[in-house]
N, C-alpha and C positions, 0 to 999 in steps of 0.2 A: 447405508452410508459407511465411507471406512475413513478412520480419522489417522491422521499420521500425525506425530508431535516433531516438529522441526529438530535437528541436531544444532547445538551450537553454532556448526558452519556453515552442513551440507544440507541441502535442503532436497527433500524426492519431489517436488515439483517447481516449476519455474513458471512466475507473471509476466516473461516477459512478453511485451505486445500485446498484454492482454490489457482488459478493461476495466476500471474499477467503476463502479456506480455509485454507491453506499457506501454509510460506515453507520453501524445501529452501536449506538453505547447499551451498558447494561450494569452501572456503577462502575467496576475497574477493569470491565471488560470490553472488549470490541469484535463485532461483526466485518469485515469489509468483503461486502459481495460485488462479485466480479460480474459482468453482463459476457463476459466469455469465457468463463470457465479457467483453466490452469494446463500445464503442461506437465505431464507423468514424465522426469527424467529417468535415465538408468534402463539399458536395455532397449527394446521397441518404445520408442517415446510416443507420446496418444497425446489428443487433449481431451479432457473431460470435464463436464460440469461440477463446480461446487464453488466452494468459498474460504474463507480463512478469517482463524478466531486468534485474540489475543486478550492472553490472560495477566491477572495485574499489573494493566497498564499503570506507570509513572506519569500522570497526568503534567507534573513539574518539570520533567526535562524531554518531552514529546511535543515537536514542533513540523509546523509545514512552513516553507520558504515556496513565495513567491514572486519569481522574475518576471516582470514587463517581458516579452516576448519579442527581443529586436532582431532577431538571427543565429546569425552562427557565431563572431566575433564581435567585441564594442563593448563603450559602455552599458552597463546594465542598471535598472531601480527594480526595486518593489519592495516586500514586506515577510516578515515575520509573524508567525501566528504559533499560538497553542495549538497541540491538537483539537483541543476541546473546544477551544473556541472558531477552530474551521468548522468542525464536525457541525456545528449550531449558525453557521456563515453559510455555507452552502451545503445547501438543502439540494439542488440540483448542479451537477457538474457530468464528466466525463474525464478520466485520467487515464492516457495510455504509458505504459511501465516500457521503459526504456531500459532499465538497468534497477539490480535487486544485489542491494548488500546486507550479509549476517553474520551478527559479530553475537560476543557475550550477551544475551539482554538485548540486545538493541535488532531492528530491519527496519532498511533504511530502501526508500523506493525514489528512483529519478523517471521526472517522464513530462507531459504535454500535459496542461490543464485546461479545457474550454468550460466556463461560468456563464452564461449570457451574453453569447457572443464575446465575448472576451476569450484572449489565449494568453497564458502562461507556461515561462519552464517552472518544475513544482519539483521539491526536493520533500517527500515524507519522512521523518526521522521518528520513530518507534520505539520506547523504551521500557521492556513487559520484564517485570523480576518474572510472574507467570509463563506459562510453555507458549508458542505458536503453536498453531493447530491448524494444518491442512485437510479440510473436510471435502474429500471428493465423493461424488455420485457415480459409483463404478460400478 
């Protein structure tokens, strides 16, 4: 397996469209495995199986937003969660990544949430003093 440590900004693979399934904690660390793998940017772009780790996670300011799913325009509800306490909420989901931001510390995932027949829009915000870690299977 070959592990890449995220840059600040740039990132050498990209979720977008892709899948997430999981998220395994592991005290201040997180698993989120993908059901379709990641996209090798830079050069001949591929996709290939793996996953992505984040290390000391900030449990206090890592949150998921979720939107009632009414369209494109309008008012909107839903809710606010911990990550932690998503992570321990749903046990079973589906999230397709629309859009991947990386700042200092922080990656931030927008995308489609299905729970039980439920759909949400879902705003992941990620706050790791530790590296991102893209572990692909190459």
């Amino acid at each position: 397996m070959k592990k890449t440590i995220r840059e600040n900004i740039n990132a050498a693979y990209s979720l977008h469209d892709m899948n997430v399934c999981a998220f395994e904690v592991n005290g201040d660390d997180i698993v989120m495995r993908l059901g379709s793998g990641m996209i090798k940017v830079g050069g001949l772009c591929k996709q290939v199986d793996g996953f992505v780790e984040f290390h000391g996670v900030q449990w206090d300011f890592s949150y998921v937003y979720l939107m009632d799913h009414a369209g494109n325009v309008g008012i909107f509800s839903g809710k606010k969660l911990f990550l932690k306490d998503f992570i321990e909420k749903f046990q079973t989901f589906g999230c397709s990544i629309m859009d991947e931001t990386y700042g200092y510390n922080t990656t931030k995932y927008t995308g489609y949430l299905i729970s039980n027949l439920q759909h949400y829009t879902c705003f992941i915000d990620i706050y790791h003093e530790g590296d991102m870690v893209f572990v692909a299977e190459e």
